[in-house]
C-alpha positions as CSV (number, residue, x, y, z in Angstrom):
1,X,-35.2,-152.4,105.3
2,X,-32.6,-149.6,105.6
3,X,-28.8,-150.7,105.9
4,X,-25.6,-148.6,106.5
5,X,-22.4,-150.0,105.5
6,X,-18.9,-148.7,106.5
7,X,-15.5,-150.2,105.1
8,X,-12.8,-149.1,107.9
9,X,-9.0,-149.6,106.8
10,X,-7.6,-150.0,109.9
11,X,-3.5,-150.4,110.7
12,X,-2.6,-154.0,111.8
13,X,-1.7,-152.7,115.1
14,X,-4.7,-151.5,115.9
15,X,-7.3,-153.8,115.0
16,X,-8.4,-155.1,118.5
17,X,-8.5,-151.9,119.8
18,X,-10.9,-150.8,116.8
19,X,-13.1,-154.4,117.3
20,X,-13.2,-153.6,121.3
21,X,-14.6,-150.4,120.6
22,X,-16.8,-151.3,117.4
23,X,-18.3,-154.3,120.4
24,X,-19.2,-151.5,122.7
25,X,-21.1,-149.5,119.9
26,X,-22.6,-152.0,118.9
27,X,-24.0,-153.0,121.9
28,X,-25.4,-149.6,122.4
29,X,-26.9,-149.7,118.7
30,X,-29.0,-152.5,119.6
31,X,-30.3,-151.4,123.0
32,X,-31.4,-148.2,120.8
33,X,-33.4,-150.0,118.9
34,X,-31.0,-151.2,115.8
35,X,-32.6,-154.2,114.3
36,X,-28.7,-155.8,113.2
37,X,-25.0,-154.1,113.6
38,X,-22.5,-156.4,112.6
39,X,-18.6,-156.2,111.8
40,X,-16.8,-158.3,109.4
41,X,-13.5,-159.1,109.0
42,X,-12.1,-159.3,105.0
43,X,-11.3,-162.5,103.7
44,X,-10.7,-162.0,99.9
45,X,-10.6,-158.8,98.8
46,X,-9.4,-159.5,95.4
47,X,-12.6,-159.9,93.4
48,X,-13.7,-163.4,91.8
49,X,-15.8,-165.0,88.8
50,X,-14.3,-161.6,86.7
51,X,-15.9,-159.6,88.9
52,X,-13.2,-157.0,90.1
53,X,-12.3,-156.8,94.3
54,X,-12.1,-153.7,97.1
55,X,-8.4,-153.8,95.8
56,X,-9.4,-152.5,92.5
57,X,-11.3,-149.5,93.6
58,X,-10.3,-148.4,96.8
59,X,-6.3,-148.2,98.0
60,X,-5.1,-150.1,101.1
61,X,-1.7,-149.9,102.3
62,X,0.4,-152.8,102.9
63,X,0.3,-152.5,106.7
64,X,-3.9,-152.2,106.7
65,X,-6.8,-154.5,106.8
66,X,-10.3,-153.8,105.6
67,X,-13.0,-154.2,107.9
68,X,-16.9,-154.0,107.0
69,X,-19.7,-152.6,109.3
70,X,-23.2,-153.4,108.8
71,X,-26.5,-151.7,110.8
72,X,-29.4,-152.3,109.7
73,X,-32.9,-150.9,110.4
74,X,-36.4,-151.5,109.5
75,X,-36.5,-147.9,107.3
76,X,-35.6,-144.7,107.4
77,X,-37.5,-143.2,110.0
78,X,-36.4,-146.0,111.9
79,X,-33.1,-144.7,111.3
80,X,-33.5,-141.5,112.2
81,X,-35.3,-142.6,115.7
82,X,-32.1,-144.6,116.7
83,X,-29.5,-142.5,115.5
84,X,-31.5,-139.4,117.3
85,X,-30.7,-141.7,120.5
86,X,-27.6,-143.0,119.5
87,X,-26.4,-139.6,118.3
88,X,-27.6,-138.1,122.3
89,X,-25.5,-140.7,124.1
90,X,-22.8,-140.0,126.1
91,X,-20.5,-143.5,126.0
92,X,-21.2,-143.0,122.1
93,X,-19.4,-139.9,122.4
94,X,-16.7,-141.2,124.5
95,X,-16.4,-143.9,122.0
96,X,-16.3,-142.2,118.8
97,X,-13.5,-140.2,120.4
98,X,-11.4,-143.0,121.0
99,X,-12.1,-144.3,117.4
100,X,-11.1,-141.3,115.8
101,X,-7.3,-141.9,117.8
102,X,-7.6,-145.3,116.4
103,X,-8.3,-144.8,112.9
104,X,-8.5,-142.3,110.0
105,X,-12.1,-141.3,110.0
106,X,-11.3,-139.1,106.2
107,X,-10.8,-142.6,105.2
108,X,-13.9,-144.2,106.2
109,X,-16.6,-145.1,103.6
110,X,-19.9,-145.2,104.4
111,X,-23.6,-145.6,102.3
112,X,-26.7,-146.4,102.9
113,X,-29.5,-148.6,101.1
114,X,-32.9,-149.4,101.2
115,X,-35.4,-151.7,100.1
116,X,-37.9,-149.1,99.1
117,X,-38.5,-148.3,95.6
């Protein structure tokens, strides 16, 4: 498996306006062929069992929430083939546009991961 993970910090204000337009990418992930693309909303952020939390390593302002995306696909090639789609769409366009008026992209963090050794 191949997965891509994003941690947004998006302003309070904003957050349904991000989750509307995170729902339509989605949406267009899959039809591409994505296997998974889900988006999660933080609960505790703070770390537990002395393990240490987002909180410790990455800054979030007082008037921000963290939000986790997950899209995951069965490798890497598999990765490529959607995101050659994904990347040739136009309502992706349209909608990465209005993301970037929503949120601070510089701010995103994003990695991927796979299951091959």
């Amino acid at each position: 498996m191949y997965t891509v993970i994003y941690l947004y910090r998006v302003k309070q204000e904003k957050i349904q306006k991000f989750i509307d337009i995170n729902e339509k990418a989605s949406e267009i992930y899959l039809s591409s062929g994505a296997l998974e693309d889900m988006t999660y909303l933080a609960d505790d952020l703070d770390g537990n069992h002395g393990c240490m939390g987002l909180f410790d390593v990455i800054d979030v302002a007082d008037d921000e929430s963290v939000i986790f995306g997950q899209s995951v696909f069965r490798n890497r090639s598999h990765y490529d083939e959607v995101m050659e789609q994904i990347d040739n769409d136009s309502e992706v366009k349209q909608l990465f546009d209005e993301m970037r008026d929503t949120i601070d992209m510089s701010r995103v963090i994003t990695s991927t991961f796979s299951t091959e050794l």
